[in-house]
MARBALO-561327 format. One record per atom (N, C-alpha, C): residue number from 1; residue in three letters; x, y, z; atom name. Coordinates in pm, 1 decimal. Example, Ala and Ser with C-alpha at 12.3 -4.5 7.8 and 13.67 -1.06 7.14 Angstrom:
[nupa 1; 'ALA'; [1319.0; -569.0; 780.0]; 'N'] [nupa 1; 'ALA'; [1230.0; -450.0; 780.0]; 'CA'] [nupa 1; 'ALA'; [1320.0; -330.0; 780.0]; 'C'] [nupa 2; 'SER'; [1285.0; -225.0; 708.0]; 'N'] [nupa 2; 'SER'; [1367.0; -106.0; 714.0]; 'CA'] [nupa 2; 'SER'; [1290.0; 3.0; 787.0]; 'C'] 
END
This chain:
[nupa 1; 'UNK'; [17823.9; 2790.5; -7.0]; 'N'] [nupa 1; 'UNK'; [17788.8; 2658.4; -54.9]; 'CA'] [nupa 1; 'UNK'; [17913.9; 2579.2; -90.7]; 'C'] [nupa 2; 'UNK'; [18039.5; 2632.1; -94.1]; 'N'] [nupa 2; 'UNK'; [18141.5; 2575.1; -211.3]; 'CA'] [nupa 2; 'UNK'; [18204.0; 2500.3; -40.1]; 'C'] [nupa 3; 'UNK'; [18180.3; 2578.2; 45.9]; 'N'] [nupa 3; 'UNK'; [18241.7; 2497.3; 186.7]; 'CA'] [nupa 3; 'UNK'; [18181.5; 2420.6; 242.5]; 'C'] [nupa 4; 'UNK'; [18071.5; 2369.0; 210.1]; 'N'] [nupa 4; 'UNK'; [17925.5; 2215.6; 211.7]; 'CA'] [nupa 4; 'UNK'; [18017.5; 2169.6; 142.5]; 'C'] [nupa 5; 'UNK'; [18046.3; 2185.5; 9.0]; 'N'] [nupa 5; 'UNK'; [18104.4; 2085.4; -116.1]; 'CA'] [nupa 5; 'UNK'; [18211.7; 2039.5; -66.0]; 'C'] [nupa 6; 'UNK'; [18370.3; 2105.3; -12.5]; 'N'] [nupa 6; 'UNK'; [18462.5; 2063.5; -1.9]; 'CA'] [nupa 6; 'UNK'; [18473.8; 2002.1; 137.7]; 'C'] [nupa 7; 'UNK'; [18388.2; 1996.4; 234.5]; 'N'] [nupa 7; 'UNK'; [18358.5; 1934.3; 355.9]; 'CA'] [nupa 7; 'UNK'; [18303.6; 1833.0; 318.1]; 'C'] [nupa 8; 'UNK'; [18237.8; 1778.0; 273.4]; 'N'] [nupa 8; 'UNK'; [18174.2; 1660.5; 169.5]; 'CA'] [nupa 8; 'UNK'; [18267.9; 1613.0; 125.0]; 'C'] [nupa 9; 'UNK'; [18378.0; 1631.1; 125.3]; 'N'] [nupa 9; 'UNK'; [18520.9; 1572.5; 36.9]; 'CA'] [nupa 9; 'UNK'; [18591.6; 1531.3; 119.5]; 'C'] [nupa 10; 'UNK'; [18585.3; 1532.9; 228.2]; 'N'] [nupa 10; 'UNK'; [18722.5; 1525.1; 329.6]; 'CA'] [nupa 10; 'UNK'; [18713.2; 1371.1; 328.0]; 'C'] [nupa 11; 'UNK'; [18879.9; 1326.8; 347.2]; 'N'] [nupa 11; 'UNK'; [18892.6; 1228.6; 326.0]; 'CA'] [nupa 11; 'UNK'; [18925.2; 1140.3; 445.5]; 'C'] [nupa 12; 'UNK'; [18807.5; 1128.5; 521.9]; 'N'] [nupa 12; 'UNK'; [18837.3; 1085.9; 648.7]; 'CA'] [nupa 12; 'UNK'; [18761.2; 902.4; 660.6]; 'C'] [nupa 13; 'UNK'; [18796.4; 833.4; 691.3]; 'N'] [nupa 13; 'UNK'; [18724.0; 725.9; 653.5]; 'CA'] [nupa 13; 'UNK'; [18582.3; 675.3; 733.8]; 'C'] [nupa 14; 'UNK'; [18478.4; 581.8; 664.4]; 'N'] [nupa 14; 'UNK'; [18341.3; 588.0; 759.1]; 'CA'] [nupa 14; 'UNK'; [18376.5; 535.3; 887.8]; 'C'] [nupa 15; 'UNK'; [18453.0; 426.5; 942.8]; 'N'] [nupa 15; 'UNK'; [18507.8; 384.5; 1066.8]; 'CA'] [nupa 15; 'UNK'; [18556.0; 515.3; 1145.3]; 'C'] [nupa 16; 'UNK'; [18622.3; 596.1; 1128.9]; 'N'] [nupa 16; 'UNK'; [18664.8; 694.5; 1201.6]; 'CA'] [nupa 16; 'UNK'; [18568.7; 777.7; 1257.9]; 'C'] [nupa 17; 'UNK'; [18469.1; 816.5; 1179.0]; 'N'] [nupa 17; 'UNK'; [18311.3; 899.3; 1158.0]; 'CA'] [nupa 17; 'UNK'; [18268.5; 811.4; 1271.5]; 'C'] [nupa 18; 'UNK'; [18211.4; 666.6; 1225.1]; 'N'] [nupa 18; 'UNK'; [18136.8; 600.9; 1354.2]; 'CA'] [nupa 18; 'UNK'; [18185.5; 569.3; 1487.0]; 'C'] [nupa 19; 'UNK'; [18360.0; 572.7; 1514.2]; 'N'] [nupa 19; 'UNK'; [18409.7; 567.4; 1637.5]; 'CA'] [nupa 19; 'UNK'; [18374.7; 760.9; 1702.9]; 'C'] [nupa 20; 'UNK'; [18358.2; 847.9; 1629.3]; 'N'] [nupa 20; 'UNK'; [18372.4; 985.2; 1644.0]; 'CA'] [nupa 20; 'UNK'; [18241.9; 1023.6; 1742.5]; 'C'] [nupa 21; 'UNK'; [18147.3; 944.0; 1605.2]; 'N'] [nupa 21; 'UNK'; [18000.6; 953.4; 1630.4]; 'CA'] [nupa 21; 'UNK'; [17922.4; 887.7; 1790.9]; 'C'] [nupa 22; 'UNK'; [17981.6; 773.3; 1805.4]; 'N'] [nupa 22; 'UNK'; [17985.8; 655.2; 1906.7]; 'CA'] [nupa 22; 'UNK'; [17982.6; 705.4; 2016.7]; 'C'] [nupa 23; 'UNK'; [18161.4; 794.3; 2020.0]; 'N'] [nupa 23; 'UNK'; [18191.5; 872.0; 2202.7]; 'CA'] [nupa 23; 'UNK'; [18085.9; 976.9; 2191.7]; 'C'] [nupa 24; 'UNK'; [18023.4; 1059.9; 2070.2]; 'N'] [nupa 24; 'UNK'; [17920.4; 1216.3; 2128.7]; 'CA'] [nupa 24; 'UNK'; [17801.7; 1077.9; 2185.8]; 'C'] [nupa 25; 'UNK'; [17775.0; 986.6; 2142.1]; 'N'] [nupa 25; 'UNK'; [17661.5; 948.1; 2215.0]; 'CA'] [nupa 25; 'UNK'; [17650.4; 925.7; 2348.6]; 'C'] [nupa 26; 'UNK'; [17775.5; 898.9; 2394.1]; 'N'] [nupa 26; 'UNK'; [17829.7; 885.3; 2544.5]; 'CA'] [nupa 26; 'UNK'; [17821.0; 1004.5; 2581.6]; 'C'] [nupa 27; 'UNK'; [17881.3; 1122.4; 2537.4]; 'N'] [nupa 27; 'UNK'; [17885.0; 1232.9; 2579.5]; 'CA'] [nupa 27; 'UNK'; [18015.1; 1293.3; 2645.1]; 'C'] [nupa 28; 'UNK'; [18128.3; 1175.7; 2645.6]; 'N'] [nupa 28; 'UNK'; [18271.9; 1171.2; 2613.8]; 'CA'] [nupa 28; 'UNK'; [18319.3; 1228.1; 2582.2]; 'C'] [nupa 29; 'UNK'; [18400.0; 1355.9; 2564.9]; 'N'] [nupa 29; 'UNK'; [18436.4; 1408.8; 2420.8]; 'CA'] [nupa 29; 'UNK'; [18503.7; 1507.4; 2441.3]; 'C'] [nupa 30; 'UNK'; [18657.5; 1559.0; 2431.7]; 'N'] [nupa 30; 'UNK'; [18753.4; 1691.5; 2489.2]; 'CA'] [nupa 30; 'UNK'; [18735.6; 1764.3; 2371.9]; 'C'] [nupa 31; 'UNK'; [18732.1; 1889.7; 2429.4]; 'N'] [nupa 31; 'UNK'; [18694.8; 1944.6; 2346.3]; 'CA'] [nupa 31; 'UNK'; [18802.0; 2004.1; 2175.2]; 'C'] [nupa 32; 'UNK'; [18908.0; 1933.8; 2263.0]; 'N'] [nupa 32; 'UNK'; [19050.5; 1940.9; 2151.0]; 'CA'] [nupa 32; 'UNK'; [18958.7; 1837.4; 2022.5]; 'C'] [nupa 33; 'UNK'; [18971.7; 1725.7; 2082.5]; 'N'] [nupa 33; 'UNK'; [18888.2; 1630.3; 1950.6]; 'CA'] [nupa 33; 'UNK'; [18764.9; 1668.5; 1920.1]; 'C'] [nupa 34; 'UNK'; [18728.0; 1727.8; 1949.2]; 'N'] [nupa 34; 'UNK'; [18620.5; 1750.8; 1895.0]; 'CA'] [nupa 34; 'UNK'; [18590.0; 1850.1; 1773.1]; 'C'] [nupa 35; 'UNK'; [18709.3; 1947.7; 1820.8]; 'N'] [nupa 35; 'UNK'; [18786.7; 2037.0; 1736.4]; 'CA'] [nupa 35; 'UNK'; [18832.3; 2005.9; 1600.5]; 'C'] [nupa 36; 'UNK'; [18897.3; 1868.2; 1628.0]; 'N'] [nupa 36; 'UNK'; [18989.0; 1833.8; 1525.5]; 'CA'] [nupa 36; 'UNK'; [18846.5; 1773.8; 1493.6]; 'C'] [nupa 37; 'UNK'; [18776.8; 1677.9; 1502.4]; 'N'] [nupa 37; 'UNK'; [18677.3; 1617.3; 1411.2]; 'CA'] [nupa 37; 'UNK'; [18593.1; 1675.7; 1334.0]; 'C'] [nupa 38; 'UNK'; [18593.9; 1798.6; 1390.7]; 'N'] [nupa 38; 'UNK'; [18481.0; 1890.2; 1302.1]; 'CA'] [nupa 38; 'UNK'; [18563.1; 1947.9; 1203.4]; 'C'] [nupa 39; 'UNK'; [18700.8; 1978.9; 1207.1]; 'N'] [nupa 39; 'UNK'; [18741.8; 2024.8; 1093.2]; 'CA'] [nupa 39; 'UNK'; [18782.3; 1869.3; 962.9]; 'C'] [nupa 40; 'UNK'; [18800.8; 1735.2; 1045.1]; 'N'] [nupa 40; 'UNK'; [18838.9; 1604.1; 951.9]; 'CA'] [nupa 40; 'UNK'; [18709.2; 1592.7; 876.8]; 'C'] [nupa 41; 'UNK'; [18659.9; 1542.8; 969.6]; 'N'] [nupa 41; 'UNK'; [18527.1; 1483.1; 937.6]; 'CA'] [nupa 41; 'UNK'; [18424.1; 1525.0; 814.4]; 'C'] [nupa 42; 'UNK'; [18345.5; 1431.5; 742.2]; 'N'] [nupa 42; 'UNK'; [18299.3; 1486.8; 604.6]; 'CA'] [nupa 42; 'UNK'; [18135.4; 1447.2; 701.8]; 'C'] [nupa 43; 'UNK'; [18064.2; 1582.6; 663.4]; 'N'] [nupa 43; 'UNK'; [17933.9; 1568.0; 733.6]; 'CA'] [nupa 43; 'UNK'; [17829.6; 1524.6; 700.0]; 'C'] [nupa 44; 'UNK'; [17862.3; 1465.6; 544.6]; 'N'] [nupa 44; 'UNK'; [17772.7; 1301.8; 479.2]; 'CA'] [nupa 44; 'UNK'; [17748.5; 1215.0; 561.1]; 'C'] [nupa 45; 'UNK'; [17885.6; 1188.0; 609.5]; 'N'] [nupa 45; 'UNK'; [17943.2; 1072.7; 727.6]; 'CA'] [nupa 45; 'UNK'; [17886.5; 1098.0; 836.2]; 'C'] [nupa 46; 'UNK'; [17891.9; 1170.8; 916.9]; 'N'] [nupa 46; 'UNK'; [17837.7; 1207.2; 1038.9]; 'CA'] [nupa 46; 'UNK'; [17675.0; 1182.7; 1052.9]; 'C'] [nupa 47; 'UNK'; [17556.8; 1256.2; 910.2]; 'N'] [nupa 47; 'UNK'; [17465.2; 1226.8; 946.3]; 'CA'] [nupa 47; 'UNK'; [17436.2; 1063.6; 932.4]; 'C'] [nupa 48; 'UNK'; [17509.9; 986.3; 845.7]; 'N'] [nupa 48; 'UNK'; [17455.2; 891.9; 813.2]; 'CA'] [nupa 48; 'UNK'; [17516.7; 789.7; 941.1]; 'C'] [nupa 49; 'UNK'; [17580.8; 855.7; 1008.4]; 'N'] [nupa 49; 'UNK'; [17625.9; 768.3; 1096.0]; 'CA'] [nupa 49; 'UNK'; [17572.2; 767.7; 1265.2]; 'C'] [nupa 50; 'UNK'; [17464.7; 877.2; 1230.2]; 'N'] [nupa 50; 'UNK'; [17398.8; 929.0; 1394.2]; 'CA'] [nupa 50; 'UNK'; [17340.6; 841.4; 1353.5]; 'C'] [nupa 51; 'UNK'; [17256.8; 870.2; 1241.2]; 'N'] [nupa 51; 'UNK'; [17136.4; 780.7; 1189.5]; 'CA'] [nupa 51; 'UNK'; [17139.6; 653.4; 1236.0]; 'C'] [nupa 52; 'UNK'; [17241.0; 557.0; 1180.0]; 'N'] [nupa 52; 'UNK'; [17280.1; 428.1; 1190.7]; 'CA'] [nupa 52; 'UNK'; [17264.6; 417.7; 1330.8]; 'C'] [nupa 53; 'UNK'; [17354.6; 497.9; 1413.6]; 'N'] [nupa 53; 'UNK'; [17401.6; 482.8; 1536.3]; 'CA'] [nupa 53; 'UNK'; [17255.4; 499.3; 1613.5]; 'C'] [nupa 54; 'UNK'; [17159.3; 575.1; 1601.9]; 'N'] [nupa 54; 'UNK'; [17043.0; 621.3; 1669.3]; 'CA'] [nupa 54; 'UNK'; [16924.6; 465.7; 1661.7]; 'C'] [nupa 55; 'UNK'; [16933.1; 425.6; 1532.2]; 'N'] [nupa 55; 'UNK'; [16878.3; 315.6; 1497.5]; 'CA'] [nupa 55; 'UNK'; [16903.9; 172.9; 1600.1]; 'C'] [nupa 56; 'UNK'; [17092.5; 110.3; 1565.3]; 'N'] [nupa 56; 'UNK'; [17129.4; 42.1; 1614.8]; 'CA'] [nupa 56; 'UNK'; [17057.5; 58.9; 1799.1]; 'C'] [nupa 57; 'UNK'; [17096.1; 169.9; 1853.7]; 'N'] [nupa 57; 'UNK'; [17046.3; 231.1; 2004.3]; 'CA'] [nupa 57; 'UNK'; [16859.9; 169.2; 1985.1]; 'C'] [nupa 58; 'UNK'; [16766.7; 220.7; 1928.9]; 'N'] [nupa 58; 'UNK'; [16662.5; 152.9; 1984.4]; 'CA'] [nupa 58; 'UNK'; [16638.2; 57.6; 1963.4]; 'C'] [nupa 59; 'UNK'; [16689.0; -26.8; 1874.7]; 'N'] [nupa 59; 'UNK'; [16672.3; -153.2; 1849.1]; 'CA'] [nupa 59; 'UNK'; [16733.8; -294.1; 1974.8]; 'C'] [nupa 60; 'UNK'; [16861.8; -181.6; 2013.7]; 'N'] [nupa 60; 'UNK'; [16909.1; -238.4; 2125.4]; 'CA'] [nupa 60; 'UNK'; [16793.3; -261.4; 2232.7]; 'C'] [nupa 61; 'UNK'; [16752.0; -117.0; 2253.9]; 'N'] [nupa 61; 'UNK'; [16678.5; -99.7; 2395.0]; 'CA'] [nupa 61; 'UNK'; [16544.5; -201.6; 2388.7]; 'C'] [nupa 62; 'UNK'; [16545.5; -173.0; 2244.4]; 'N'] [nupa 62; 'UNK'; [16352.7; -292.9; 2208.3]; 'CA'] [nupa 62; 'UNK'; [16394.2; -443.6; 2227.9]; 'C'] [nupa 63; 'UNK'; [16479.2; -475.0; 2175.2]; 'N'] [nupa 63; 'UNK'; [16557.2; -608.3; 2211.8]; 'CA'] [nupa 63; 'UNK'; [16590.6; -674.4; 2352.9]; 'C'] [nupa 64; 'UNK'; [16672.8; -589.0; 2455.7]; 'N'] [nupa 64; 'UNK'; [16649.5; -591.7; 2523.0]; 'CA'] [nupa 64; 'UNK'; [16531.1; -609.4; 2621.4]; 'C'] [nupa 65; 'UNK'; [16398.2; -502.1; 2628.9]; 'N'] [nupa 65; 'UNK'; [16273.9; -495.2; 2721.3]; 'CA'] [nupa 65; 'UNK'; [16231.7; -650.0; 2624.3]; 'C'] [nupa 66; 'UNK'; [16234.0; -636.1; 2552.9]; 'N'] [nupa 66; 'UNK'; [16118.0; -775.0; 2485.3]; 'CA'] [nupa 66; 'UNK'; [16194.2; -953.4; 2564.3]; 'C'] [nupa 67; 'UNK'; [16347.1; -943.6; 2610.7]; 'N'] [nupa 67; 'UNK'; [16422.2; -1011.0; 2660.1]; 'CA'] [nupa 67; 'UNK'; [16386.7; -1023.7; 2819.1]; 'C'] [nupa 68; 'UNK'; [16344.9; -924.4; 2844.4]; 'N'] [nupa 68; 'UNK'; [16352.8; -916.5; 2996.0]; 'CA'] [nupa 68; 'UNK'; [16183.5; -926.6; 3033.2]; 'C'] [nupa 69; 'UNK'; [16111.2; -899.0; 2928.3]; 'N'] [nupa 69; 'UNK'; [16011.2; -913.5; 2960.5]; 'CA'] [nupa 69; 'UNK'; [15980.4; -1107.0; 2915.5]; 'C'] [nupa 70; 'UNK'; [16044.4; -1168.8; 2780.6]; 'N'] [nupa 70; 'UNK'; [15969.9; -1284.1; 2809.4]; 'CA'] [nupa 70; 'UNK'; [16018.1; -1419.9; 2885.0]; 'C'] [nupa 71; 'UNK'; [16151.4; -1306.5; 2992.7]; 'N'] [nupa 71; 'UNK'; [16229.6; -1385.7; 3065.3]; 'CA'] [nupa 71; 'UNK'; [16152.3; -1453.9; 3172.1]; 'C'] [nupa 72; 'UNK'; [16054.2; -1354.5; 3218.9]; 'N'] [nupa 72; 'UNK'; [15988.2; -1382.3; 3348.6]; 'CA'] [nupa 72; 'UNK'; [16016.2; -1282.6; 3449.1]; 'C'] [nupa 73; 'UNK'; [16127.9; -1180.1; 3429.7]; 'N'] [nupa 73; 'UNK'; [16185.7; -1119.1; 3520.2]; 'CA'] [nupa 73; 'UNK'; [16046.3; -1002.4; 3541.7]; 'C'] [nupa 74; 'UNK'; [16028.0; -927.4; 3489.5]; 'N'] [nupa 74; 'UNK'; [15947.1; -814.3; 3500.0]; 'CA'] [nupa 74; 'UNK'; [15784.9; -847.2; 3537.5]; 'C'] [nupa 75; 'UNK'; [15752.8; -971.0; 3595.2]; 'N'] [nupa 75; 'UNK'; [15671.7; -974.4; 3609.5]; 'CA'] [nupa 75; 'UNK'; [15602.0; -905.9; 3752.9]; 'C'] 
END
């Protein structure tokens, strides 16, 4: 438990987390950095930033179809 706690501490900033978070959504990702992010990275950050990131993504995609649909295009 005491290595949850001090991983929770790392002092990596939320911008870094959401550029980190951003490329796994692409699927981008060497496995050197990936390395290093899992040991920087504080995993507060990470969930709250899939989250965000997962959110921002369907809102995109709903935004989008509702665009294309009251364009005329999809008819």
């Amino acid at each position: 438990m005491s290595d949850l706690k001090q991983a929770a501490q790392r002092p990596v900033s939320f911008l870094q987390t959401m550029r980190a978070v951003a490329w796994s959504f692409f699927g981008v990702r060497r496995r050197a950095d990936w390395e290093q992010d899992s040991a920087k990275l504080n995993p507060v950050h990470v969930i709250i930033a899939g989250v965000a990131g997962a959110v921002l993504f369907v809102l995109g995609i709903v935004l989008l179809v509702r665009w294309v649909v009251s364009s005329g295009v999809a008819v």
